[in-house]
C-alpha positions in Angstrom: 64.1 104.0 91.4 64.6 105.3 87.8 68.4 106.1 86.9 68.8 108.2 83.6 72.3 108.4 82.2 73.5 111.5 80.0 75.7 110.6 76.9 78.6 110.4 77.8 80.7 113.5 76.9 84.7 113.5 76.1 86.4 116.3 77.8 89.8 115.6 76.7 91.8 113.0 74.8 95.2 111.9 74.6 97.7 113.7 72.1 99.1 110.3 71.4 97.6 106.9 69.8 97.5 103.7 71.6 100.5 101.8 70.4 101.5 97.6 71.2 103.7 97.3 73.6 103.6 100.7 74.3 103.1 101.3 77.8 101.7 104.9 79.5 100.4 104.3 82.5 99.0 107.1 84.0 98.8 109.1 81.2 94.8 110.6 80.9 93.8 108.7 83.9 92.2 109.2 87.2 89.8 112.3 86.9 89.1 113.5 89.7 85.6 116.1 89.9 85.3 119.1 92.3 84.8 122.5 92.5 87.1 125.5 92.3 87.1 128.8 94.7 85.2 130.8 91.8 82.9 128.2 91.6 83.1 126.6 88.2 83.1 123.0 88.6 86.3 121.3 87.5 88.1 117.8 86.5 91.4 117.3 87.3 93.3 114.3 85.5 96.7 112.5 85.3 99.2 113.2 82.4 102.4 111.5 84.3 103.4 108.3 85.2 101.7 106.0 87.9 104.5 106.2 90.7 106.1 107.7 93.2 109.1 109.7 91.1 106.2 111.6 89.5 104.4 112.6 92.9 104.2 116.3 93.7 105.4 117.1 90.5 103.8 119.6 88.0 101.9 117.9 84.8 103.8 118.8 81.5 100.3 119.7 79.4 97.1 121.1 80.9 95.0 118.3 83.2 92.3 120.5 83.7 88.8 120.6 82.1 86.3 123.4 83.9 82.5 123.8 83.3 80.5 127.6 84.6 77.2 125.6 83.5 77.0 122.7 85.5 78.9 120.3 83.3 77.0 121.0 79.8 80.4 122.3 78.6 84.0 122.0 79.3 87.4 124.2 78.7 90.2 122.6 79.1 93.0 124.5 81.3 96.2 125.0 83.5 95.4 123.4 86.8 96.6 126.8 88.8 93.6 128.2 90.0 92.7 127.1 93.7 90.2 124.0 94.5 87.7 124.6 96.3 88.6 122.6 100.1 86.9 121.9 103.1 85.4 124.6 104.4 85.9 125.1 108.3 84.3 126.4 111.4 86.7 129.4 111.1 86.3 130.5 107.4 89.3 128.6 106.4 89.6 126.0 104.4 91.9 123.0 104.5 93.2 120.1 101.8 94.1 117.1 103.4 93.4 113.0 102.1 94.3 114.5 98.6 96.4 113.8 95.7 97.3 117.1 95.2 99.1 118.1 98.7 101.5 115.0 98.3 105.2 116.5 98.1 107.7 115.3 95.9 109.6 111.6 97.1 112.1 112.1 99.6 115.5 110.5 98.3 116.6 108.4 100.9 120.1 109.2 100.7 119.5 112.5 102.4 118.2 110.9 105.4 119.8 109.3 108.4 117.0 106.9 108.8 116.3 104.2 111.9 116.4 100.1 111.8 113.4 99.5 109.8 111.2 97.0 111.0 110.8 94.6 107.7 109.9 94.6 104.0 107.8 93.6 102.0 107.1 92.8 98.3 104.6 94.6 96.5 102.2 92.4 93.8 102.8 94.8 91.6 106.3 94.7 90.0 107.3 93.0 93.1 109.4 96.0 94.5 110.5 95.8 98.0 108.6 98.5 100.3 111.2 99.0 103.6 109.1 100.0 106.4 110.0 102.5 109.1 108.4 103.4 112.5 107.4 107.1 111.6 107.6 108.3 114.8 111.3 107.6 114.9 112.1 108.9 111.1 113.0 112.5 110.4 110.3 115.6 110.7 110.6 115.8 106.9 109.1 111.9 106.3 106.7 112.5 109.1 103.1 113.5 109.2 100.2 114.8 106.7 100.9 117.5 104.3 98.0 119.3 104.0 97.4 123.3 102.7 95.7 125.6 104.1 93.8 128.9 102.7 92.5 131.9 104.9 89.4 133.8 104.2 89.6 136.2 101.6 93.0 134.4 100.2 93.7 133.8 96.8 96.9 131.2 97.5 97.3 127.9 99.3 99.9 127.8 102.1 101.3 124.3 102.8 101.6 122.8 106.1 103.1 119.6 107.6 100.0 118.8 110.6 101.7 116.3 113.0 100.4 112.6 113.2 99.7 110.8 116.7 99.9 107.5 115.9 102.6 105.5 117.8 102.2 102.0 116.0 101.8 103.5 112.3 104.5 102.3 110.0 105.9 104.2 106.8 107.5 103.0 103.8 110.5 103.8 101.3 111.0 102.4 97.7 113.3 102.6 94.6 115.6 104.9 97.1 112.5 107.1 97.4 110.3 107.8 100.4 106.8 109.3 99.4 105.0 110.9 101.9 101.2 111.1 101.8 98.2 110.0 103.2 94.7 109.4 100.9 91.2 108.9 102.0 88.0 110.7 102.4 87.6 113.7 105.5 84.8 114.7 107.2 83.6 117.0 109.5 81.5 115.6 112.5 78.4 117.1 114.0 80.8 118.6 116.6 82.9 120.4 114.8 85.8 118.0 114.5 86.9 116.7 111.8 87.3 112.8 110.4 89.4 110.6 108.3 89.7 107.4 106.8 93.0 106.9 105.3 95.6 104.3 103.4 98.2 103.8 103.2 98.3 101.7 106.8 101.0 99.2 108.3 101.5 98.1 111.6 104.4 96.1 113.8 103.5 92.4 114.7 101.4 89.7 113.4 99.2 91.6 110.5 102.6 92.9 109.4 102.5 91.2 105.8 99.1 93.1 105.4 98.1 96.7 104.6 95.6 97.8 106.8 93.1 101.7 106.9 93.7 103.9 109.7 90.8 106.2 111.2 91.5 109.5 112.3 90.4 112.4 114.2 91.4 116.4 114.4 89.8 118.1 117.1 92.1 121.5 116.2 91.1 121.7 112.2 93.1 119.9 111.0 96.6 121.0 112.7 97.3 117.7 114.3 95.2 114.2 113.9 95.0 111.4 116.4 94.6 107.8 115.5 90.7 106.8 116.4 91.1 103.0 115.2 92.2 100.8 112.7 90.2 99.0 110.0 92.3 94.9 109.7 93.0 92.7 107.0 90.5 90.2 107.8 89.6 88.8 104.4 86.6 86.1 103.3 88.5 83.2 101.9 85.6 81.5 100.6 85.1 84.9 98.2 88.5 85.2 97.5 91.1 82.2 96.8 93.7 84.7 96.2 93.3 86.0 100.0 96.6 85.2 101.5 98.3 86.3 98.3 97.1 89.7 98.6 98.5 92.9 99.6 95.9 93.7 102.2 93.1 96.2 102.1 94.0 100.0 100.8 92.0 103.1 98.5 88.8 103.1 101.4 85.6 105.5 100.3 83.5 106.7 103.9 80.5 108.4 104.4 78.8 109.1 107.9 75.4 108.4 107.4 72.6 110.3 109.0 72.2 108.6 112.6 76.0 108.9 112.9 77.3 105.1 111.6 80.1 105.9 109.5 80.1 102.8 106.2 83.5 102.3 104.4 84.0 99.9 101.1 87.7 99.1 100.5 89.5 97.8 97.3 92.0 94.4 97.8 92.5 94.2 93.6 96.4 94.1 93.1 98.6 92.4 90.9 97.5 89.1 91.9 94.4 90.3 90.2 91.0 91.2 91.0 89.9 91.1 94.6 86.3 91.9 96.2 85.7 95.3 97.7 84.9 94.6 101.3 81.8 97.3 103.7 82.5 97.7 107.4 81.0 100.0 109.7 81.6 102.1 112.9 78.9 102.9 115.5 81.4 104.6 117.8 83.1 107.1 115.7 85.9 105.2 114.1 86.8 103.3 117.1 85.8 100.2 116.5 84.6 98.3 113.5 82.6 95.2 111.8 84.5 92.8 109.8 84.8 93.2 106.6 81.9 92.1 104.4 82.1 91.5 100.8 79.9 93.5 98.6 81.0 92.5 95.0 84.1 90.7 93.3 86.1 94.0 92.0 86.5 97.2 91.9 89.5 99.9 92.4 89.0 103.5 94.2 85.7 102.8 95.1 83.7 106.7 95.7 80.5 106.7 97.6 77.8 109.6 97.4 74.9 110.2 99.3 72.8 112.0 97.4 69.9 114.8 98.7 67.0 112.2 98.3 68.1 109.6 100.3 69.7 107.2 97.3 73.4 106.4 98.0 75.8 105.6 94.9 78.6 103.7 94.6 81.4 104.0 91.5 84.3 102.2 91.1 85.7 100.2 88.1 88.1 97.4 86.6 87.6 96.0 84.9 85.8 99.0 82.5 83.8 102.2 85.3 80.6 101.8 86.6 77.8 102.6 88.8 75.7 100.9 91.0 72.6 102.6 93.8 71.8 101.7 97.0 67.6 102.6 97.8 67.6 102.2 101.2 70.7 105.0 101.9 73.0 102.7 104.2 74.5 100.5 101.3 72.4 97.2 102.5 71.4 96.5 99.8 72.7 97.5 96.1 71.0 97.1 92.6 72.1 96.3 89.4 75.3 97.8 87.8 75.1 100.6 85.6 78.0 100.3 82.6 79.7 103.3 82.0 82.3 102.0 79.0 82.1 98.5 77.0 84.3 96.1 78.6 86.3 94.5 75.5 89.6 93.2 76.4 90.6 90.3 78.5 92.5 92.2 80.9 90.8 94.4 83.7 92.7 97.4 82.5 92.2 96.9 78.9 89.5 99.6 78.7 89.5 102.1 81.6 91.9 103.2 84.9 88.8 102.0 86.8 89.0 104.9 89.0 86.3 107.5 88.7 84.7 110.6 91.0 81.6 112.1 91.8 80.0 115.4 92.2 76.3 116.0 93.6 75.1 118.9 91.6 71.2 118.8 93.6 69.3 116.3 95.3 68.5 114.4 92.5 70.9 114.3 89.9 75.1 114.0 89.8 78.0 114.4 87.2 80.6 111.0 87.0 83.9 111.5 85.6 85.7 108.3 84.5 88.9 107.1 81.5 87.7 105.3 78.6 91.3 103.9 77.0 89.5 103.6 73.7 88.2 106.3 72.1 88.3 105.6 68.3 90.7 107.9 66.5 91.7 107.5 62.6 93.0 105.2 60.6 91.4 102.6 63.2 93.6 103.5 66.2 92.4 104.6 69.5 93.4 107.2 72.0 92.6 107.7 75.9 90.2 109.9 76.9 88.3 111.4 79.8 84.6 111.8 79.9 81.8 112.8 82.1 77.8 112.2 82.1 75.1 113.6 84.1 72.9 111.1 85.9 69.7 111.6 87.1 67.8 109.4 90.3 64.2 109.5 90.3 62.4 107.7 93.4 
């Protein structure tokens, strides 16, 4: 295998310089790539703050950057014009899994809500999350908000599809109650359609532990029905920190060609960083392997199978980078490829860590990633978001 990475390319930069003790996170971080309805391929970023009061809400400059020649050059934008979706059996196409169907937080005040069922304290800024049985909290705090798009439409209509899942437990915080529900979706050889999702919780003795859920939507997407769940089960020798940890959350899938779906899952928190764990499925979701680990960090790990067989793996923090599995199931996985220099102490001195993929042919792909560094005058440094072009020769 020969891997042949662009220069990287900055699409957009932060209007501020970095400052001590000047904290914005969030701010230029977490580029997402994708296409849009027309086409052009796009990267969406963050410009708000990193919790749940800024969810659903619109960004206060443009986040957008969109390429019409396959990523040689970018314009940034307003984020208004429609993503592209899943396409379905029907001609419509659905967003569901996604950042960017999450409604604003609920404030719990409005709410009559039932006995929760216990809290817990978060590693990072050790916040209490309450947790809730959602089948016994109001229809507003319950389900996945997705959107949906016709045929021939030009808008998104959002929808609320109902959730099946009698043992899943949801969470409020800071007098807020988010509502959403991350993670990759597929569509089956059969037409239905899958998901591997977090945030996860459930009654009983993994309580203290976030766990992945696996769905499945045999109406497109109207209504999803729990398939399995995906444990805590964590490799001690691998990771001292294990008990300390939050549990397992952020999980990348992929259903390989003879059907086994492969998920890697992120356990960094604020302990720290943690391993990213593989397990598989050979029955659809129902049942899976434990937990293996595959390397000692990474955050929002993204998996792409690309049209020659190679699979790729990106994830981050500390710094963004890639790494390329030859034989296509993630068995094995060669060297990492560096996409920033990894400079500070901390593993969030120099990138969000969290990066996305686009296949543009069999062969070659576009990465999008933060690079918190990007020299700037007088010897400061702004945040910025870049993309490269990598090409896999086997």
């Amino acid at each position: 295998m020969k891997v042949a990475l662009s220069d990287p390319h900055i699409i957009a930069e932060s209007s501020f310089v970095n400052e001590p003790d000047v904290c914005r996170w969030g701010h230029y971080q977490f580029p997402v790539l994708g296409r849009l309805l027309d086409g052009r391929i796009a990267v969406t970023f963050n410009i708000k703050n990193d919790d749940a009061h800024a969810y659903g809400k619109a960004s206060l400059e443009p986040n957008r950057c969109v390429s019409e020649d396959r990523g040689v050059t970018w314009e940034r934008v307003e984020s208004d014009a429609p993503v592209e979706g899943m396409l379905l059996p029907n001609g419509e196409r659905l967003l569901v899994g996604v950042s960017d169907v999450a409604p604003v937080a609920y404030e719990i005040g409005c709410y009559t809500l039932p006995a929760d069922k216990g809290t817990v304290i978060g590693s990072y800024g050790q916040e209490p999350y309450v947790f809730y049985r959602h089948d016994e909290l109001p229809s507003d705090l319950q389900g996945v908000p997705t959107a949906r798009i016709a045929e021939g439409a030009s808008a998104w209509v959002r929808e609320r599809a109902r959730l099946d899942d009698p043992g899943f437990l949801r969470y409020s915080m800071t007098g807020l109650f988010p509502v959403f529900w991350w993670g990759d979706i597929h569509q089956t050889k059969t037409g239905e359609l899958l998901a591997v999702v977090y945030p996860g919780r459930i009654e009983g003795p993994s309580f203290q532990h976030a766990c992945c859920n696996c769905y499945r939507s045999f109406d497109m997407g109207h209504s999803w029905q729990l398939q399995g769940r995906i444990m805590y089960q964590p490799d001690r020798a691998a990771d001292p920190l294990a008990d300390k940890r939050d549990g397992i959350g952020e999980p990348t899938s992929l259903i390989l060609p003879d059907g086994e779906i492969l998920v890697v899952l992120r356990t960094t928190d604020g302990n720290g960083d943690g391993p990213l764990y593989t397990t598989r499925s050979k029955n659809d979701g129902r049942d899976w392997s434990p937990p293996k680990v595959m390397r000692e960090n990474g955050v929002l790990p993204h998996l792409l199978l690309l049209g020659n067989g190679v699979l790729v793996l990106s994830t981050g923090r500390p710094g963004a980078d890639l790494t390329f599995s030859v034989d296509g199931r993630g068995e094995t996985w060669s060297e990492r490829y560096p996409l920033v220099p990894v400079e500070g102490p901390g593993n969030q001195d120099d990138s969000c860590g969290y990066t996305s993929m686009l296949a543009l042919d069999d062969n070659s792909f576009l990465v999008t990633y933060s690079w918190f560094k990007k020299p700037s005058d007088n010897g400061q440094t702004r945040k910025a978001i870049l993309v490269r072009r990598v090409q896999v020769t086997v």
